[in-house]
N, C-alpha and C positions, 0 to 999 in steps of 0.2 A: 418516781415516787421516792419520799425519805424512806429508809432501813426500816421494817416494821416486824414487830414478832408476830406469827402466824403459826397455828395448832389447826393440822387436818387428819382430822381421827381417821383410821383405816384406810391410812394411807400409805401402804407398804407396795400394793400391785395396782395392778388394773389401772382404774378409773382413780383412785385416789394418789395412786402415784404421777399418774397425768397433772393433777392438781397440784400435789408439791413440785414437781419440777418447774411446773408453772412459775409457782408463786417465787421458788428460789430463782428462777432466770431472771423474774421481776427485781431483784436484788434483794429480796426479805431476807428474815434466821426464820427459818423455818422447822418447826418441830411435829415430826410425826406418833401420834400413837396408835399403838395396838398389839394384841394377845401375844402376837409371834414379829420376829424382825421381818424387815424386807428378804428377798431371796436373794438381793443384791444390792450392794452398797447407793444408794440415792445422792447424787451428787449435789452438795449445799446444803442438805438433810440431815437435820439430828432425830435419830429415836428413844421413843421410850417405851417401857414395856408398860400396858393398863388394858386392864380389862373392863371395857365400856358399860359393863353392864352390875358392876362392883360399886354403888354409889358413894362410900366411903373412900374410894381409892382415886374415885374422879375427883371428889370434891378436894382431897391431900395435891394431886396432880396439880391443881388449879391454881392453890394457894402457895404453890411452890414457883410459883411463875414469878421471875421479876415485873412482868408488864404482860400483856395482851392487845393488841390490834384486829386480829380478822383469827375467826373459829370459823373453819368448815368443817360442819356435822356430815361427812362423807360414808362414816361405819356403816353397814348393811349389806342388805341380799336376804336372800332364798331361793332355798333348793326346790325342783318343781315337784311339787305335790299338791294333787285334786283336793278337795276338801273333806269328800268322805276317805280319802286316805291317809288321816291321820286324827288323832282328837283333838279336843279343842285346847288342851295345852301343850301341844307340839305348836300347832296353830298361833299363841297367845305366845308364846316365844318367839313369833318371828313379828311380830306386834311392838313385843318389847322392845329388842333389838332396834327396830325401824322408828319407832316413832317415842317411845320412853327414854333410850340412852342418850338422843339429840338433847330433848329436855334435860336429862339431866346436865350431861356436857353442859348445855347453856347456862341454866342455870347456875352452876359450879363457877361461871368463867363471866357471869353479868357484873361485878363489881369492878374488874380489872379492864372490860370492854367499856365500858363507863365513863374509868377516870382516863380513858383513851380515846372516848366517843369513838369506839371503834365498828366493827359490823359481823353482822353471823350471813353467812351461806351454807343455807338448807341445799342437799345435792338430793332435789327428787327425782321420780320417774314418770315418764308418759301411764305409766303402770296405776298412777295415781286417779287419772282422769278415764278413763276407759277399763272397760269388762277387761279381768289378767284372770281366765281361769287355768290354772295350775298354781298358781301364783297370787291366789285372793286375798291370803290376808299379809302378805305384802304390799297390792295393789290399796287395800284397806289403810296398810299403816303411811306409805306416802299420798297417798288423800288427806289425814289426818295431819301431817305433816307440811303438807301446805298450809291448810286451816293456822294449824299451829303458831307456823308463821308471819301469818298477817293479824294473828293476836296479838301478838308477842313485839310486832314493828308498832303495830299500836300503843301498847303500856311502855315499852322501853324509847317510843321517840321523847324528845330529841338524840337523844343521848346516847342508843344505840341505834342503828341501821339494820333489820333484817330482810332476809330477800330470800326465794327460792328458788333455784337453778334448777329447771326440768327436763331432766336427760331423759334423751329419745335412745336405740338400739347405739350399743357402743362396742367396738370391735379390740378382744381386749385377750390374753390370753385365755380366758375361758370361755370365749364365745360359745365354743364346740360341743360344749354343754345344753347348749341355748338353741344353737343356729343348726347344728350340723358340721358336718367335713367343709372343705374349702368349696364343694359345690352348693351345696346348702346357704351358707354363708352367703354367694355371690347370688342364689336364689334371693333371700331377703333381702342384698342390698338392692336390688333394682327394683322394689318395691317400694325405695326411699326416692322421693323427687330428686334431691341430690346424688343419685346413685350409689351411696355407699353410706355404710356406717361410719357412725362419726369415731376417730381417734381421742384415745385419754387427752390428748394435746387440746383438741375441741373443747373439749369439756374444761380442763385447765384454763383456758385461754378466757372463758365467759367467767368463768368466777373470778378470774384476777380482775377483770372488770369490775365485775359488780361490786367487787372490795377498793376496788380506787376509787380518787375525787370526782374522775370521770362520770360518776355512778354517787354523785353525794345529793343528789334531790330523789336518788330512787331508794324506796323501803315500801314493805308490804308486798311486793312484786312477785310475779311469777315467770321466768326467763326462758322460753323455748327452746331450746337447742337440740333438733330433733331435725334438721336437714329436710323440713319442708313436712314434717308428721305422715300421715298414713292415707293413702289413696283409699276414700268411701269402697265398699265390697258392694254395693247396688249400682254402681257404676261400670263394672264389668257386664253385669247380669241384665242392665238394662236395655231391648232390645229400640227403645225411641230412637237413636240415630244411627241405624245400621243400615250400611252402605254409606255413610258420611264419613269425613275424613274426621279422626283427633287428632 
């Protein structure tokens, strides 16, 4: 692929650092934003400091750009909390975060993707399509964010390309949050047909696709990356082929 400029917000750890490294191995200038630096230097990565949720400071960000190719709207999370345990604007803040500051970002960065014919990658979650309680109005804001997306590949075709990458459990420094200690962890990875949670690298790897020519008939899309999804729970409990082999 030629040198391309590339912006993936929140992209300092985890998953979004999976991304940029991605993208920089692919040979891009890759530029990362978000609140706080990385915790370690990102190799091919430039940073810049923005708070995604400041629409003033995005849309300056954006217009400061010599050019644009490929936005990945990667910013997000939430911490687990049930729904009666908090209000509805602790709740409406992880909304925003999730499914408003993509918008904005995009928005902020459509005129320069444009005259680039370049492309956006939405980084959803399986969290999107299936019941996430601890975790609902998360789960709420990447549904919505799909949606979003295949609005959006609509009104901006020809001319931009959107797509959304739908990450499944991803194994990442903070899992342990999520998952558990190391046995935890290896409990939920064998619940994944692939046996394991996928790497930031995974996850990096589908988006630099979806932003290549490789991937220049797809928009509107929704991109699985979830190492085979989640084994039905009435499949264990069902007693029809007991004594059969699986």
């Amino acid at each position: 692929m030629d040198k391309r400029l590339v912006v993936v917000t929140g992209g300092t750890r985890g998953v979004g650092a999976g991304i940029a490294r991605a993208f920089a191995e692919a040979g891009d200038e890759v530029v990362v934003c978000a609140r706080r630096p990385p915790p370690a230097p990102l190799d091919g990565c430039a940073f810049h400091p923005l708070d995604l949720r400041d629409p003033p400071a995005v849309r300056a960000f954006f217009g400061r750009l010599p050019r644009l190719d490929v936005l990945v709207n990667n910013a997000g999370g939430a911490p687990y909390r049930l729904l009666t345990g908090a209000d509805a604007e602790r709740h409406a803040r992880v909304i925003d975060l999730n499914l408003v500051t993509p918008l904005t970002a995009s928005l902020a960065a459509y005129d320069r993707l444009r005259r680039a014919r370049g492309s956006v990658v939405m980084i959803g979650s399986v969290s999107g399509t299936r019941p996430s309680p601890g975790t609902a109005a998360y789960g709420a804001a990447k549904a919505g964010l799909e949606n979003l997306a295949r609005s959006m590949a609509m009104e901006w075709a020809p001319d931009v390309r959107v797509n959304t990458l739908v990450a499944g459990m991803v194994r990442t420094e903070l899992s342990h949050l999520h998952y558990g200690d190391r046995d935890g962890i290896g409990a939920v990875s064998r619940t994944v047909p692939l046996g394991r949670l996928a790497a930031p690298a995974d996850i990096g790897g589908a988006a630099v696709f979806l932003a290549s020519e490789a991937a220049a008939y797809i928009t509107g899309a929704s991109l699985l990356v979830h190492g085979g999804g989640e084994r039905p729970a009435f499949l264990d409990a069902a007693t029809a082929d007991d004594g059969k082999e699986r």
